[in-house]
C-alpha positions in Angstrom: 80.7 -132.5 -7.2 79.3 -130.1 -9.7 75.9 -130.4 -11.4 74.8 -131.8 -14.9 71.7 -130.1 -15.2 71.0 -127.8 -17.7 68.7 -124.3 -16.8 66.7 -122.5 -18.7 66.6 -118.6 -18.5 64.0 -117.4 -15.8 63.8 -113.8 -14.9 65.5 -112.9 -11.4 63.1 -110.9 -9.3 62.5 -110.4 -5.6 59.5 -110.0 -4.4 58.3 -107.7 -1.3 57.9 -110.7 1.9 57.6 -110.1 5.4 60.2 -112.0 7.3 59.4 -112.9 10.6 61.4 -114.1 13.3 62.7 -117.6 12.5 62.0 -120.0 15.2 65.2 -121.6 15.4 66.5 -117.8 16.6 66.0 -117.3 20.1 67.7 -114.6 21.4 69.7 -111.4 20.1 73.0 -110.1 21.2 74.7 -106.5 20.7 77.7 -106.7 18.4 80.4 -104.6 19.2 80.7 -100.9 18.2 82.0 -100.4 14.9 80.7 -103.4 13.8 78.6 -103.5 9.8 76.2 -106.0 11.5 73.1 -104.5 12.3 72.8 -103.0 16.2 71.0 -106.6 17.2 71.9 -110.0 15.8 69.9 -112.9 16.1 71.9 -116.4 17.9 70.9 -119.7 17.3 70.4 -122.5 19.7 73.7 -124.2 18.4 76.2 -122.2 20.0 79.4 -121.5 18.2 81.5 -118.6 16.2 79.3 -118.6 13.3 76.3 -118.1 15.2 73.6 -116.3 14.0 74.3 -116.5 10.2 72.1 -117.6 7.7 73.6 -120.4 5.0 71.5 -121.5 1.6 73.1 -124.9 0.8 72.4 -125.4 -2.9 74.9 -128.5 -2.9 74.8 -132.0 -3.1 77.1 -134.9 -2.9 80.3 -134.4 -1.3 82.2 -131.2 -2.1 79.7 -128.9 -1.3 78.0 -130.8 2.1 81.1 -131.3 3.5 81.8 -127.5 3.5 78.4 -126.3 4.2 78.4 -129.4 7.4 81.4 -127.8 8.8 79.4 -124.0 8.8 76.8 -125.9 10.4 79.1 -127.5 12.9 80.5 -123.8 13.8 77.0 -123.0 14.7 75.3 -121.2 11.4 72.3 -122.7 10.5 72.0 -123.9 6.9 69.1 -124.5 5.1 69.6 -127.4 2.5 68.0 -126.3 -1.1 66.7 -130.0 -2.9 65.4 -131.0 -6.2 61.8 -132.0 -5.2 61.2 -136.0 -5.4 64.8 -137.3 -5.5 66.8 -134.1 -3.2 70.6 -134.7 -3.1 72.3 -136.9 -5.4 73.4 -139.0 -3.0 70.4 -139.6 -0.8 70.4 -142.7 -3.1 73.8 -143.7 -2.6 75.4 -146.8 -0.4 75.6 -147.8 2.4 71.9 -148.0 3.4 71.0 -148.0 7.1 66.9 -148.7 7.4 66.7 -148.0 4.0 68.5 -143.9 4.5 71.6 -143.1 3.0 74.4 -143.6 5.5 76.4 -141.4 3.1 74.1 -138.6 3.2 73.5 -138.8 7.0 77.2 -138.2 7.5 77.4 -135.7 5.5 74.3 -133.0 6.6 73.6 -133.5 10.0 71.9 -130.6 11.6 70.7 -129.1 8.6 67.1 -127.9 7.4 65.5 -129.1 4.1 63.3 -127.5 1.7 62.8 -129.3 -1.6 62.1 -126.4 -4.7 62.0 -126.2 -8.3 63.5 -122.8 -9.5 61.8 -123.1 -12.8 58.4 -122.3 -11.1 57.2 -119.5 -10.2 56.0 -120.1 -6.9 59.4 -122.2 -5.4 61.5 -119.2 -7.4 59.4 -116.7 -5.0 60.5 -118.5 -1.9 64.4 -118.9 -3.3 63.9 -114.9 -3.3 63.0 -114.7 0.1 65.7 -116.9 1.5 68.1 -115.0 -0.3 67.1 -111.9 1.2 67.9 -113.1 4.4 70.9 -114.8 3.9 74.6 -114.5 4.8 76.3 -117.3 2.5 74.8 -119.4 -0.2 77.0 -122.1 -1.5 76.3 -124.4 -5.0 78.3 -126.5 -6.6 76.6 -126.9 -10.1 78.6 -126.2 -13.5 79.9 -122.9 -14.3 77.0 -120.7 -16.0 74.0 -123.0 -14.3 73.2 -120.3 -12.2 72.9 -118.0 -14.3 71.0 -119.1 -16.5 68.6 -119.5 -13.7 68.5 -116.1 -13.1 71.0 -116.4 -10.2 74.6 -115.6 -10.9 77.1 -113.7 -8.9 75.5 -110.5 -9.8 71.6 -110.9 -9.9 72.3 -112.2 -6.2 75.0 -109.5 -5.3 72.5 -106.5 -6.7 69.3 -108.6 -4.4 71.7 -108.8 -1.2 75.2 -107.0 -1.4 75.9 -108.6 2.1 75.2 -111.9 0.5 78.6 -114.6 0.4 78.2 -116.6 -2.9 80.9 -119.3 -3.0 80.6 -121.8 -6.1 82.2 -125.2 -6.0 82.8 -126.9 -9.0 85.2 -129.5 -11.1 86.9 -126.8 -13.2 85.8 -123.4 -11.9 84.2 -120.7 -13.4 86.6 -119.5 -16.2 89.2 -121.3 -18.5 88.6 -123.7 -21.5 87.2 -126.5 -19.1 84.6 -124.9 -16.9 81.4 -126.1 -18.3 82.9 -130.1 -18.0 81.4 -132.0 -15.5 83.8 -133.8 -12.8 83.8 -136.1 -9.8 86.4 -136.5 -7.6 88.0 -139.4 -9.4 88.1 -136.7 -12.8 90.3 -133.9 -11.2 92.6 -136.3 -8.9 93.8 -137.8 -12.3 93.8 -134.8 -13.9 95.4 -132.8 -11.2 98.7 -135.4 -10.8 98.3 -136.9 -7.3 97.8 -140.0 -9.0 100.6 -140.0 -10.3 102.3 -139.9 -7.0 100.5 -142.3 -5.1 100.7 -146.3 -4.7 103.9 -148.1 -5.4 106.3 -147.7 -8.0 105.4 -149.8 -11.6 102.3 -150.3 -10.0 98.6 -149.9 -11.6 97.3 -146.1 -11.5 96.3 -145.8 -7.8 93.0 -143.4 -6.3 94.0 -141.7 -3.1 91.7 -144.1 -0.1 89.5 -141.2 0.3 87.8 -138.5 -2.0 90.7 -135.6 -1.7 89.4 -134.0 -4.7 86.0 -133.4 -2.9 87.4 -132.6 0.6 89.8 -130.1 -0.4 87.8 -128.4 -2.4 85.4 -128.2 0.3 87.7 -127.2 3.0 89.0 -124.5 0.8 85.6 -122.8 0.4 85.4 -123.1 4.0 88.4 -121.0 4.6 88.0 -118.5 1.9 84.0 -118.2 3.2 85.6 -117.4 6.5 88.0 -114.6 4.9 85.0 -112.7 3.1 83.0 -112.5 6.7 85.8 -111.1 7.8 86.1 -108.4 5.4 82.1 -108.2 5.0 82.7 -106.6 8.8 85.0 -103.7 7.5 83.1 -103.3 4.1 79.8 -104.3 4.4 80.0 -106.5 1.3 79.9 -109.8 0.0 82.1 -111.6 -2.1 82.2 -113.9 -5.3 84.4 -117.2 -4.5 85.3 -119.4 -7.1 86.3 -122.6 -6.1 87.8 -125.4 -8.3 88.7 -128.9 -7.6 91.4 -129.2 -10.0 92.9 -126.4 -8.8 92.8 -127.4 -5.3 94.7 -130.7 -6.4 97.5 -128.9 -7.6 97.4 -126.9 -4.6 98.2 -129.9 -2.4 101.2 -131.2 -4.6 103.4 -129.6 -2.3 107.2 -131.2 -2.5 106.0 -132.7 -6.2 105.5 -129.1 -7.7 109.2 -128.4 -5.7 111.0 -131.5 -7.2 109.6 -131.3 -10.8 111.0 -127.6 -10.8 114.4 -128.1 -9.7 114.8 -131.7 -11.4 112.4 -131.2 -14.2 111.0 -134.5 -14.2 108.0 -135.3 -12.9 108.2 -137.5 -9.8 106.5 -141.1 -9.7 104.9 -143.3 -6.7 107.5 -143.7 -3.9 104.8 -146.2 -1.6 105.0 -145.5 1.7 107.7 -143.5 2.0 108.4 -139.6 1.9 110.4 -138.3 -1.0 113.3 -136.0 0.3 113.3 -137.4 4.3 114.9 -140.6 5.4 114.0 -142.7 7.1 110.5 -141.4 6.9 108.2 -144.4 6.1 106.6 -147.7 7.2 108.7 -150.2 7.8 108.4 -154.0 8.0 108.2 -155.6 12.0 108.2 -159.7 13.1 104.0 -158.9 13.2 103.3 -155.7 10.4 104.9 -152.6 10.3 105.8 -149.7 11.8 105.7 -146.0 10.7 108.7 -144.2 11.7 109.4 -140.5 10.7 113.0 -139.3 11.6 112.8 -135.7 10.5 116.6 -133.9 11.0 120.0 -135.9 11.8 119.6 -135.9 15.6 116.3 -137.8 15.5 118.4 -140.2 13.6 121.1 -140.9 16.4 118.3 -141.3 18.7 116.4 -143.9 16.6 120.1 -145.6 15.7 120.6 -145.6 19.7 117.0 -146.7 20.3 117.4 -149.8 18.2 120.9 -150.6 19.6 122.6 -149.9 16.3 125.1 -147.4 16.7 126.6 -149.0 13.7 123.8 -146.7 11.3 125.0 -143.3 13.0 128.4 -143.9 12.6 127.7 -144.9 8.7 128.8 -142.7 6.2 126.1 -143.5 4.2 123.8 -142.2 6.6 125.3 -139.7 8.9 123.0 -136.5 7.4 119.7 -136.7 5.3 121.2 -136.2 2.2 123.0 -139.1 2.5 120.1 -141.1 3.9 118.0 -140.2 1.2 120.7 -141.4 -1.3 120.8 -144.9 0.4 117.2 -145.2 1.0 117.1 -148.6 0.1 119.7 -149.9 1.9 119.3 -148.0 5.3 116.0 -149.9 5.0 117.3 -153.0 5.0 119.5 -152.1 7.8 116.4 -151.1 9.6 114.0 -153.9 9.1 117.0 -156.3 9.8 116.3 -155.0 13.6 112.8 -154.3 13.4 111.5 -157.9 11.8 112.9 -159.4 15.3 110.4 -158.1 17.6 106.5 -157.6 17.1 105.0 -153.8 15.9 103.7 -153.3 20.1 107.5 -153.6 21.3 108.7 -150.8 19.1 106.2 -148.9 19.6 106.6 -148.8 23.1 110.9 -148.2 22.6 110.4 -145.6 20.1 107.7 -143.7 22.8 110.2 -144.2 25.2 113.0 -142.8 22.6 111.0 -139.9 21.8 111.1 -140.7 18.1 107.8 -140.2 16.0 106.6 -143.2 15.1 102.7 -145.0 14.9 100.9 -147.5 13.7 99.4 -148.3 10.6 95.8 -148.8 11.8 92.5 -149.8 9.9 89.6 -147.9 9.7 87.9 -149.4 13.6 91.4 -149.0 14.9 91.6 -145.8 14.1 88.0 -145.3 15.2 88.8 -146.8 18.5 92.5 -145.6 19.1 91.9 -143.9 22.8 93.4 -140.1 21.3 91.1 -140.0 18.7 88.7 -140.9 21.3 89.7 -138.8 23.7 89.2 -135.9 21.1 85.4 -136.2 20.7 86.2 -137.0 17.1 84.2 -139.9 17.2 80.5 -139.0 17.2 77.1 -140.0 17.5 74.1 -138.5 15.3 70.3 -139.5 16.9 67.4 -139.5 14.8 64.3 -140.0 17.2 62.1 -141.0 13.7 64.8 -142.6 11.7 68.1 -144.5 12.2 71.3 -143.2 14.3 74.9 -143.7 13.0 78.3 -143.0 14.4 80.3 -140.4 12.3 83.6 -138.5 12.3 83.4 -135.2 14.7 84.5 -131.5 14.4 88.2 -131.3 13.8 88.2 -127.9 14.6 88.3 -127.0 18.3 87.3 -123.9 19.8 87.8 -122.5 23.6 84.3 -121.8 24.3 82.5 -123.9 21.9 80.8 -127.0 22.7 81.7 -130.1 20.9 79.2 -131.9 21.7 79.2 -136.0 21.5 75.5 -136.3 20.1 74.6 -134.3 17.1 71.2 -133.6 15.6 70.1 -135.3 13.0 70.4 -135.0 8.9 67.5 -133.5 7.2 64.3 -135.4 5.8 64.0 -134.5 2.2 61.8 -131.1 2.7 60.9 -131.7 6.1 61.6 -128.2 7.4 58.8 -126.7 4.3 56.4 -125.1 6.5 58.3 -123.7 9.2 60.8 -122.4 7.0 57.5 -120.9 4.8 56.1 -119.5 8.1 59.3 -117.5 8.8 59.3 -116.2 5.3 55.5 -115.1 5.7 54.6 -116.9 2.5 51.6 -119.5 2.2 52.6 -123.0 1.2 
């Protein structure tokens, strides 16, 4: 979520700092010949692709964290930037476990913490030195904050041309909107997939979780990913400008593809999807079942699974234009059957069957469901000096990489100061 603070002007300068060794580094590697990294590159103790590179987190919330959690997760060490006194927004933000942010623990595990102000001389000094060493720095205030801090694109790009600057905001950094603040619940109105979700004539409906944030944040992630790989072949860093409306209309998908052939714009549909049929949850004797029949011959087999021939012999319903036609009507049809046996039992024939199908489970169902288990994506974060919590894992898999069950801990507000001050060479 983007910033509401307002900077005044300071003068960008860099002073001359020693850098030693960070401690956290503990051994170097050669990188292969050809390579724009220095000969020797230093490999943290968290093992993974992104090893060895340097991330100034200058986010807060959701948005931002999320992105700069999952470089930390592929094994870069980032060092969280916090206003001193209150840090991250949402340090003070629900639900509290001993009295710490459950939210913010799930969102910055394994990260550093520094708090500074970058209105005063001294902290602005130690911003410097950070930035000299860094690979990516990542912010999410409003369009211009940073520079009027002294720390736009290019006083940062002239300090440290190597240097990865991706800014995450509501509306971006140009067009008429880009100084308005936003939160997620802004840009998924604005950006229509409101309008799309939750049943027809009913009340305006929020997707269950914060989509404007988490897209915005995995796009960062992938276009970060993109300038490292061209910082190999040029040397240089890149400017990325990341906007959460946009990345709503990005995940329209058929929406943008239905309002431009129909030219109207599409509504809620509920459950169901808008061009495939039958491709939604219907009703069982117990709950429902989710059933996704994606081309005509999954629809024999789910017609032959159900012992109702009668539906592939239709001709209502022999082909997915027909299907979709008689939505309504193949769904009674289909809930006729499936209301005479509980949600387990149709599972189990439509496994069998080899039609894709599921449950609809609740949060600890989900949490619990033995593939999701069986996928490490259920985690649990330690804290020996303050409370432990059980979070989502790393979706993304890596031969090679651990994935560790346990991971380390989020970040004390400014608890990493002095180490991080000794590294840089500069007296607290």
């Amino acid at each position: 979520m983007p910033g509401h603070n307002r900077h005044v002007a300071v003068q960008f300068s860099l002073p001359q700092v020693s850098v030693q060794q960070p401690s956290r580094f503990v051994k170097a590697i050669p990188v292969r010949e050809g390579s724009n990294y220095p000969a020797m590159k230093e490999v943290s103790e968290t093992q993974g692709p992104l090893s060895g590179l340097t991330v100034i987190d200058m986010t807060r919330v959701l948005a931002g964290p999320y992105c700069t959690m999952l470089l930390c997760d592929m094994g870069a060490r980032v060092i969280k930037v916090e206003v001193p006194e209150t840090g991250d927004d949402s340090r003070s933000f629900g639900p509290f476990l001993d009295g710490v942010s459950a939210y913010f623990l799930s969102l910055n595990r394994g990260k550093e913490s520094i708090a500074l102000d970058l209105k005063q001389p001294e902290d602005r000094r130690v911003f410097d030195a950070l930035i000299r060493k860094a690979d990516i720095l990542v912010e999410n205030y409003r369009a211009g904050a940073m520079d009027r801090l002294g720390y736009g694109w290019d006083a940062l790009h002239a300090a440290n041309p190597r240097l990865i600057y991706a800014a995450i905001s509501g509306f971006g950094q140009t067009g008429p909107y880009k100084t308005r603040p936003a939160y997620d619940m802004v840009v998924q109105g604005m950006g229509g997939i409101m309008s799309v979700t939750g049943h027809p004539g009913g009340p305006p409906t929020r997707v269950g979780t914060s989509v404007g944030d988490l897209t915005a944040g995995l796009f960062a992630l992938s276009a970060i990913n993109a300038a490292l790989f061209e910082r190999e072949r040029t040397g240089q860093g890149r400017m990325i400008d990341i906007s959460m409306l946009d990345c709503q209309i990005a995940i329209l998908e058929n929406a943008i593809a239905r309002y431009a052939v129909t030219g109207k714009a599409p509504g809620p549909l509920g459950a169901r999807h808008p061009s495939i049929t039958p491709f939604e949850a219907y009703a069982t004797q117990d709950g429902h079942v989710i059933i996704a029949a994606g081309n005509d011959k999954l629809f024999q087999t789910l017609a032959a699974a159900l012992d109702r021939p009668d539906l592939a012999d239709d001709p209502r319903f022999v082909d997915n234009n027909g299907r979709a036609a008689h939505v309504e009507a193949l769904k009674v049809e289909l809930e006729e059957t499936l209301t005479g046996a509980p949600t387990a039992h149709w599972l189990s024939v439509l496994d069998a069957a080899g039609v894709p199908n599921g449950p609809i489970n609740d949060v600890a169902q989900a949490l619990n469901d033995p593939q999701v288990r069986a996928r490490n994506m259920v985690v649990e974060m330690h804290d020996p000096d303050g409370p432990s919590l059980t979070m989502a894992g790393n979706p993304i898999k890596m031969s090679g990489v651990a994935d560790p069950a346990d991971r380390p801990p989020a970040p004390k507000l400014d608890a990493d100061r002095a180490r991080i001050l000794a590294e840089l060479g500069i007296e607290d």
